[in-house]
N, C-alpha and C positions, 0 to 999 in steps of 0.2 A: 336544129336537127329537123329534117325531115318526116313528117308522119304522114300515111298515103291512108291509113284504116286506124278502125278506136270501136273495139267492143265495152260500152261503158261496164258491164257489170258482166264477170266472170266466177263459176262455184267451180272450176277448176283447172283452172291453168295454174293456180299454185297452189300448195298442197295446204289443204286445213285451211284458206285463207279466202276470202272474198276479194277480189281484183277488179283491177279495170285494167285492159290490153293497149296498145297500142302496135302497129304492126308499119316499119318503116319499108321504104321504098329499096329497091336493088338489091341484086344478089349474086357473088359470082359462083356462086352451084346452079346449073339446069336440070333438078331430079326430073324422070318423064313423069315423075308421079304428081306430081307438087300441086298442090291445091291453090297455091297463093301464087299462078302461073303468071297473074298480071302482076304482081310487086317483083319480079325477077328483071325486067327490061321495060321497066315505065319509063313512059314519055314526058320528055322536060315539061309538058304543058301541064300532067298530073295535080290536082286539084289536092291540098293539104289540107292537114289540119293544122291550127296553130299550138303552139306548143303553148300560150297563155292561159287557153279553152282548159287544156289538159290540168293546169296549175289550177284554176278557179274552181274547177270540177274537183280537184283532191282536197282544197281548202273548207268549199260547202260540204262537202262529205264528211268530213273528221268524224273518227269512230265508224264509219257507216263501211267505208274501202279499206279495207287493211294494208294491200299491195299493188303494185306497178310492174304488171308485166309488159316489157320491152321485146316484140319479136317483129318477124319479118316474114321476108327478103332475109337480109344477114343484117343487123344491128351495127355490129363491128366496123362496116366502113361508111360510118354516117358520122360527116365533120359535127361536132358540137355534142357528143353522146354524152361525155362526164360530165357536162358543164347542163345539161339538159337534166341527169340523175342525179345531179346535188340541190336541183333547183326543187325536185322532185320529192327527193328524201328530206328535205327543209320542212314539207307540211307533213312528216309526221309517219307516210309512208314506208314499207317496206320493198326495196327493187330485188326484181327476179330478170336474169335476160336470159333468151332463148338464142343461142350461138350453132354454128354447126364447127368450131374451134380452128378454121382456117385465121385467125390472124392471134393468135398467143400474147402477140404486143400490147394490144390493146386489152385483152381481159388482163393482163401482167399489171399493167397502168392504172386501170378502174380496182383492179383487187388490192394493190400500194396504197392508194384514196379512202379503201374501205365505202368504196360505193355499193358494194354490191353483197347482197342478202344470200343470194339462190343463184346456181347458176344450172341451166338445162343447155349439157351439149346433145345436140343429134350426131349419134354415128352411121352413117349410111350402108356400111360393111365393113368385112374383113380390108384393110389398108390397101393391100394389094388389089382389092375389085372396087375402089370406091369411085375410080376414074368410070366407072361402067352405069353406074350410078348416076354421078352427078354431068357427067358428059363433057366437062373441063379440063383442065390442065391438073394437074396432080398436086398433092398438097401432104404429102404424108409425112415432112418434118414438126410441119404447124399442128397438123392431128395428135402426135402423139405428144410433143410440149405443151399444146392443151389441155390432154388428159392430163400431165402430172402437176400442172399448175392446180386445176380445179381440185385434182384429189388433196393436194398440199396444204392449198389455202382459199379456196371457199368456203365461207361458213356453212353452207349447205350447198346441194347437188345431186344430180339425178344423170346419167346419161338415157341415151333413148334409141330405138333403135325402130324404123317403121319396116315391117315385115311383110317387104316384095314380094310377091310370086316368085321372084330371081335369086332370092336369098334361100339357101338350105338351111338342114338344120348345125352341118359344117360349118358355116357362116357365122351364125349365132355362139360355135363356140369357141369360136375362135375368136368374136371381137367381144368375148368374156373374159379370155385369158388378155388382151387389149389392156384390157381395165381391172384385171384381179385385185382383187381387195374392197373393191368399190362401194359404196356404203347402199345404193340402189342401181338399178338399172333397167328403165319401164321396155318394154317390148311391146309393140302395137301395131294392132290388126291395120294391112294395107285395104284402104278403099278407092276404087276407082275412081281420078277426077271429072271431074266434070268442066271439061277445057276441050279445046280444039287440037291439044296435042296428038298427034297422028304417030305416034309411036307405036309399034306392032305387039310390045310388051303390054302393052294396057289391053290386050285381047283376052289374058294369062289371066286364071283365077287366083281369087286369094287362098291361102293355105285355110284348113278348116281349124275346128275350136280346139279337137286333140291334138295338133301339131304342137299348140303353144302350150297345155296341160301334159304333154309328154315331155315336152323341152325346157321347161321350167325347173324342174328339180336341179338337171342335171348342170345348167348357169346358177344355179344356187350353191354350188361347190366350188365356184370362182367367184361369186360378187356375195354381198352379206345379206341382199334383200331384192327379189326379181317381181315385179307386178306386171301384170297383162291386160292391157289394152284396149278398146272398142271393141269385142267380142257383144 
């Protein structure tokens, strides 16, 4: 498996849990917001990490790293993923992967295995606007067979939702009724990247703190526990 980034020590990419990240290469979403704009279309010559580093790194650590978070780009279409989280989960660790649920087959296959701890899908919007989003081909059979996978059988789960300037508060409650029943659902203040992206939307403020403290109760009558974001 391919690794393009490695935050060794993380106090929050998984919840209650001391991490180390790893962030793999490509992605077939183009959000214009995206912060990790260069692991979306890296170049074959891209400098890795080894995935040994990674292993030696969890083994000296015992006790010290709790979890292995897997994110990107998109995780999902990196040859060697399970075969990389068993090697992974062997020293002891707990895996979390960050998905945006465009391939279902593959979290279907890792969650069979019992590879996987945590699963964090990003929803970009309401189904119908997420081609506006992500600037791609549409994916809305995989979106929603991923949400009823995770909801089913994950042993844990969060979905997430990054809150564009483009996103109302319609949006929000609509991709609540998405996921009704849901055991969390984080909501998070959009920040401007800092990329070369020349998109006219990145001109667009972000929404202020009472947007998300007004619209928070009202997602809390569809999912069972809603938290807020980078504020």
């Amino acid at each position: 498996m391919r690794i393009a980034g490695w935050q060794k020590v993380s106090m929050v990419d998984y919840p209650e849990k001391i991490s180390t990240v790893v962030f793999t290469p490509g992605c077939n979403f183009d959000c214009y917001y995206c912060h990790n704009r260069d692991l979306i279309h890296p170049k074959d010559a891209i400098e890795c990490v080894p995935s040994e580093e990674i292993f030696t790194y969890l083994m000296k650590r015992k006790g010290m790293i709790d979890a292995l978070v897997i994110s990107g780009g998109e995780p999902t279409l990196q040859r060697g993923l399970a075969s990389f989280i068993q090697t992974a989960k062997n020293t002891g660790v707990l895996i979390k992967l960050d998905t945006n649920g465009s391939r279902p087959e593959v979290l279907s296959n890792l969650l069979d295995q019992g590879l996987l701890d945590f699963i964090a899908m990003d929803i970009k919007a309401p189904i119908h606007k997420t081609q506006k989003i992500t600037t791609v081909q549409t994916y809305n059979d995989q979106i929603r067979e991923s949400i009823q996978l995770i909801m089913n059988y994950a042993p844990d789960y969060e979905f997430r939702t990054t809150v564009a300037p483009t996103l109302s508060k319609e949006d929000l409650l609509e991709i609540s009724l998405l996921i009704q029943g849901a055991k969390r659902y984080a909501i998070q203040q959009y920040k401007k990247p800092e990329n070369n992206c020349q998109d006219p939307r990145l001109l667009l403020e972000a929404h202020p703190q009472s947007f998300f403290t007004k619209i928070q109760p009202l997602l809390e009558q569809n999912v069972k526990q809603v938290d807020i974001r980078g504020l």
